[in-house]
N, C-alpha and C positions, 0 to 999 in steps of 0.2 A: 469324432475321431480324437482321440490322445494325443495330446502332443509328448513325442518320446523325449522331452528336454526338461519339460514343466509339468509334464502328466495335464495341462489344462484340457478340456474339451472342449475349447472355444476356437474352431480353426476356420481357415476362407479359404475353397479351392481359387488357385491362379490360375493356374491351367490343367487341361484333364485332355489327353491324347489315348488313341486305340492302337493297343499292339494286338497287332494282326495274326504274328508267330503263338502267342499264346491265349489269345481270346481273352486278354484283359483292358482294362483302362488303368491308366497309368494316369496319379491325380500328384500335381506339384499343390503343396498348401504352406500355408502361413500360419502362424500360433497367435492369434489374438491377444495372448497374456505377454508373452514376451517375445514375438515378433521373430524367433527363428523361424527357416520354411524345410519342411520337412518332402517326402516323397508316399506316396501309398499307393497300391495293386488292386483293383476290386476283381473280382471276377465271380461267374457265377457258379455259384454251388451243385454240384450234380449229384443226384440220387444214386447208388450203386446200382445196378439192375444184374439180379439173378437168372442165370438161362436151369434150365427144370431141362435135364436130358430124358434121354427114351428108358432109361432104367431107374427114372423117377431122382439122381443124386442130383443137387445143386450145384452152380459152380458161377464165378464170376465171369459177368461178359469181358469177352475181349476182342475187339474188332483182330487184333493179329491173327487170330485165328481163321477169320475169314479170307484175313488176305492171303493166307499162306495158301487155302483151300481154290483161290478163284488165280492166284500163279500156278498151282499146278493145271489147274482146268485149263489155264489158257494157254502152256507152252507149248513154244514154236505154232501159235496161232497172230493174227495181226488184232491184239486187243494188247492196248500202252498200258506202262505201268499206271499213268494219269489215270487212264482210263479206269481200272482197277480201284486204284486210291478213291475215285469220286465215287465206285458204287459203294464202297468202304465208310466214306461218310454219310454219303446218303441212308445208309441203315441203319446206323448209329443214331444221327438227328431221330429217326423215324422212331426209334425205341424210346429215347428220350423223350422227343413230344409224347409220345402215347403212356405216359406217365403210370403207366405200368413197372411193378419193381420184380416183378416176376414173368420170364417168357418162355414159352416153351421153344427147342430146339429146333422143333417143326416150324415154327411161326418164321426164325430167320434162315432157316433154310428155303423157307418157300419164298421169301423177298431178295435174297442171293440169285437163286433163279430165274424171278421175275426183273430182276434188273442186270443182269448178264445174256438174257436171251437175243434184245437187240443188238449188242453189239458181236455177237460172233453164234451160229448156235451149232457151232463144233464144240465148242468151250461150252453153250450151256449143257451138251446132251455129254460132254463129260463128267460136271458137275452134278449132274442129275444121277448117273449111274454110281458115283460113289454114295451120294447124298440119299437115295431111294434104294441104293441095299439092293440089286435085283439078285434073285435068288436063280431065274435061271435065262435063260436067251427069250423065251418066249414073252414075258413080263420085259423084257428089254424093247424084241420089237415089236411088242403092243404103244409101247411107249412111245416110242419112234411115228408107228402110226397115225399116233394124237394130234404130235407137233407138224 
């Protein structure tokens, strides 16, 4: 690391603490050459990942999107914001780990579903009807059937 005083890159972490608000480590150092102590952010690098819609255009993920998707499913149902928010990150990490830069729309619609079922399935079988497009009642309560 640079020291932004001497430009040296001879420095010694003092202390290194986790900010929890933004998923970094927060490192206090010292400059070996000339002994100021500086501050630095590490954090980790993330891949963009591309969602592949159903009429084949690209577009960047965006968890808001989901969440806006899984507040409507759930209103005026007993499913918390928290509760929401953590399927929220839970799908993200999962895209993430699976170190895929490209996903299909289907893939995180079917993991919205799979992890909103347990907690309410008024809220999942709403999100399933916008999510699965039914074209007429009978494809509805075929559906319905299943679960």
């Amino acid at each position: 690391m640079k020291c932004p005083y001497c430009t040296s890159e001879n420095s010694k972490v003092l202390d290194s603490r986790s900010n929890e608000d933004t998923n970094a480590i927060r490192r206090r150092r010292e400059c070996l050459n000339c002994g100021k102590r500086f501050t630095t952010y590490e954090t980790v690098e993330s891949t963009p990942i591309l969602v592949i819609k159903k009429d084949g255009s690209r577009q960047s993920f965006d968890v808001e999107k989901i969440k806006r998707g899984l507040i409507k499913a759930c209103e005026k149902r007993p499913v918390s914001l928290d509760q929401i928010q953590q399927i929220c990150i839970e799908i993200e990490k999962e895209l993430q780990n699976s170190l895929e830069q490209e996903v299909k729309s289907e893939i995180i619609g079917e993991k919205v579903m799979e992890k909103l079922k347990p907690f309410d399935e008024v809220s999942y079988v709403r999100f399933a009807s916008v999510y699965r497009q039914f074209k007429d009642v009978t494809n509805f309560i075929k559906f319905l059937n299943d679960i």
